[in-house]
PLY file of the C-alpha trace (Angstrom):
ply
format ascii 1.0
element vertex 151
property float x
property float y
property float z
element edge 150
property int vertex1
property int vertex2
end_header
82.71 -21.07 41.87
85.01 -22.78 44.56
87.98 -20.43 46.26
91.17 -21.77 44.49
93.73 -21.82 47.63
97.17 -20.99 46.22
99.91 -24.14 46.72
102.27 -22.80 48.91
105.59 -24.87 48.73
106.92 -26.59 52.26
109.48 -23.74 52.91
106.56 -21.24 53.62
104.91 -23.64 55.66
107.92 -24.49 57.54
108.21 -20.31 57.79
104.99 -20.23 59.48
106.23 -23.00 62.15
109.43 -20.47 62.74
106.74 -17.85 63.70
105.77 -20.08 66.29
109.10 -20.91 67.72
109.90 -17.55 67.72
106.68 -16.92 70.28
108.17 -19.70 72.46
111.26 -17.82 72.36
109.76 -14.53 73.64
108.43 -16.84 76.18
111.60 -18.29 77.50
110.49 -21.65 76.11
112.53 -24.23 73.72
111.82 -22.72 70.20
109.78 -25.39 68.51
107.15 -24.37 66.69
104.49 -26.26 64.93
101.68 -25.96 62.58
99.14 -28.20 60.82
98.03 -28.44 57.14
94.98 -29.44 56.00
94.15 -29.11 52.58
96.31 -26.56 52.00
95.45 -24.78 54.70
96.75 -24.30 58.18
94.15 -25.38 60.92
96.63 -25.54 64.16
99.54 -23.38 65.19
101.25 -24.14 68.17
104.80 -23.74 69.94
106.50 -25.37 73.20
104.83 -24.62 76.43
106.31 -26.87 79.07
107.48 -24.03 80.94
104.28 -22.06 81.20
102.12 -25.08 81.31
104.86 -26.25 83.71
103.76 -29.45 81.74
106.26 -31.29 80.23
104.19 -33.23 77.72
103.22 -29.42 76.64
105.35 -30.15 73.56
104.40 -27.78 70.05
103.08 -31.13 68.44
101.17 -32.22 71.00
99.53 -28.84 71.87
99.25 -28.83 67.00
97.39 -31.89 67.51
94.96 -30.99 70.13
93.87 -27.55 68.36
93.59 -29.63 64.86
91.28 -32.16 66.70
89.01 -29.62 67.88
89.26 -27.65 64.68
88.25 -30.90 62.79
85.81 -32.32 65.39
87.89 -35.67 65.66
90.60 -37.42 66.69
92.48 -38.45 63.43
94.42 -36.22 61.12
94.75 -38.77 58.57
94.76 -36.08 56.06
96.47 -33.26 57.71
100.36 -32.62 57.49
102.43 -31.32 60.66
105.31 -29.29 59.53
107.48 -28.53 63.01
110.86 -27.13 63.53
112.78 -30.14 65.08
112.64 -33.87 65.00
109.62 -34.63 66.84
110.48 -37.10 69.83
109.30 -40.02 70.90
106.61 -39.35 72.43
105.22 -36.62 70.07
106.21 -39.74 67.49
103.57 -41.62 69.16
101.13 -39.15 69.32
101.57 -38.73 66.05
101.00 -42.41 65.24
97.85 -42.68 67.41
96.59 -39.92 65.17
96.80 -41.24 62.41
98.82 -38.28 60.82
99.02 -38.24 57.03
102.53 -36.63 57.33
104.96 -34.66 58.99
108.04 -32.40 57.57
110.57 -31.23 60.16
113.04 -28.64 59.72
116.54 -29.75 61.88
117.02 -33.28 63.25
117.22 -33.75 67.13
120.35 -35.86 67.46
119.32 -36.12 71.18
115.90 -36.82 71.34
114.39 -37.37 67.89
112.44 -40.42 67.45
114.69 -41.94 64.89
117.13 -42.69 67.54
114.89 -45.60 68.37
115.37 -47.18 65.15
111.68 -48.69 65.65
108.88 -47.85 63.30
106.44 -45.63 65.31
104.36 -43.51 63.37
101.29 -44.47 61.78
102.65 -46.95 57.98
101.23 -44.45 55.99
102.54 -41.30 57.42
105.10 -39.69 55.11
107.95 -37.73 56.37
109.90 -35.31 54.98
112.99 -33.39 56.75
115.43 -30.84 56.37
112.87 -27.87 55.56
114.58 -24.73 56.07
117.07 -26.67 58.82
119.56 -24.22 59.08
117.17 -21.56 60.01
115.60 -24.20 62.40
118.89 -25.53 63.73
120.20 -21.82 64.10
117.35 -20.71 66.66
117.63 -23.44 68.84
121.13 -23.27 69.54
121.27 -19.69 70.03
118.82 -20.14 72.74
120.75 -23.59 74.19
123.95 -21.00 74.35
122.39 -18.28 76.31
121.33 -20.65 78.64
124.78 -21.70 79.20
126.36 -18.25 79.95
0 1
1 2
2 3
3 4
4 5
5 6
6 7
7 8
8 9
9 10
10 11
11 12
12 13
13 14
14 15
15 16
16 17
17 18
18 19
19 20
20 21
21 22
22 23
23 24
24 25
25 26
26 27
27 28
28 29
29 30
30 31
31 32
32 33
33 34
34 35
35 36
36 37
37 38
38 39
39 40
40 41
41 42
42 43
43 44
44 45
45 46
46 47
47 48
48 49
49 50
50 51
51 52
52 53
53 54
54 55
55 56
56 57
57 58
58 59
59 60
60 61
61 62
62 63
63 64
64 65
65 66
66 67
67 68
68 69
69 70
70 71
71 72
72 73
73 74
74 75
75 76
76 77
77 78
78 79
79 80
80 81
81 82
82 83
83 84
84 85
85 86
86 87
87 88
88 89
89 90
90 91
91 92
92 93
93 94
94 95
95 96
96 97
97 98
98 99
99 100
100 101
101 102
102 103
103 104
104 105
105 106
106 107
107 108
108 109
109 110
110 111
111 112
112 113
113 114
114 115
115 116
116 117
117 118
118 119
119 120
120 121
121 122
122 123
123 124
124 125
125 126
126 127
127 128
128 129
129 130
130 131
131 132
132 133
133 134
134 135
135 136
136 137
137 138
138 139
139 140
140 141
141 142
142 143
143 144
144 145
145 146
146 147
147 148
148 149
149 150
């Protein structure tokens, strides 16, 4: 008899993306944290690492989408789901496209930097997107960190 995997609802997925922006906290990095979903079950967890990579494409999706590759053995995630904590930007938007990603659910939007901004259609047609998972939580971490900087 198959293993029935419980459906978790997009709140504790979005949770489990925290957890991962709270280890780029620890690690003086922006808190974004990011996970991927694959049939109900996470296959990539990932944060920021641009500082400690002193890489600044080392983003939380783009580091997600390399550890689901290699967890799936190829390059498309056509059936995966990245749930991060912020907006992804545009570049993360494209990687996202170029993948093929089935969807993504964000948690706050990145009235900065988020890929909406562009008002261009750049991920993949049949990616779905979600936001506003657990945004205040989301939203909360990242500008506590943003204000310590500033003191």
């Amino acid at each position: 008899m198959p293993i029935a995997y419980p459906i978790f609802s997009p709140e504790y997925y979005m949770n489990e993306a925290l957890k991962e922006a709270h280890k780029a906290l620890t690690r003086n990095e922006v808190p974004v944290g990011a996970i991927v979903v694959c049939n109900r079950t996470i296959i990539a967890r990932a944060h920021n690492l641009a500082e400690t990579l002193n890489d600044a494409t080392a983003h939380a999706e783009m580091q997600a989408f390399t550890a689901a590759a290699g967890y799936l053995g190829g390059k498309y995630l056509n059936e995966c789901t990245l749930f991060v904590t912020l907006e992804p930007c545009v570049m993360c938007a494209g990687a996202a496209y170029w993948t093929q990603l089935g969807g993504i659910i964000y948690g706050a939007s990145d009235e900065k930097r988020g890929y909406l901004l562009t008002n261009h259609p750049l991920l993949h047609p049949k990616t779905e997107v979600a936001s506003g998972v657990l945004a205040d939580e989301c939203r909360k971490l990242l500008t506590q960190f943003f204000k310590s900087k500033r003191l």
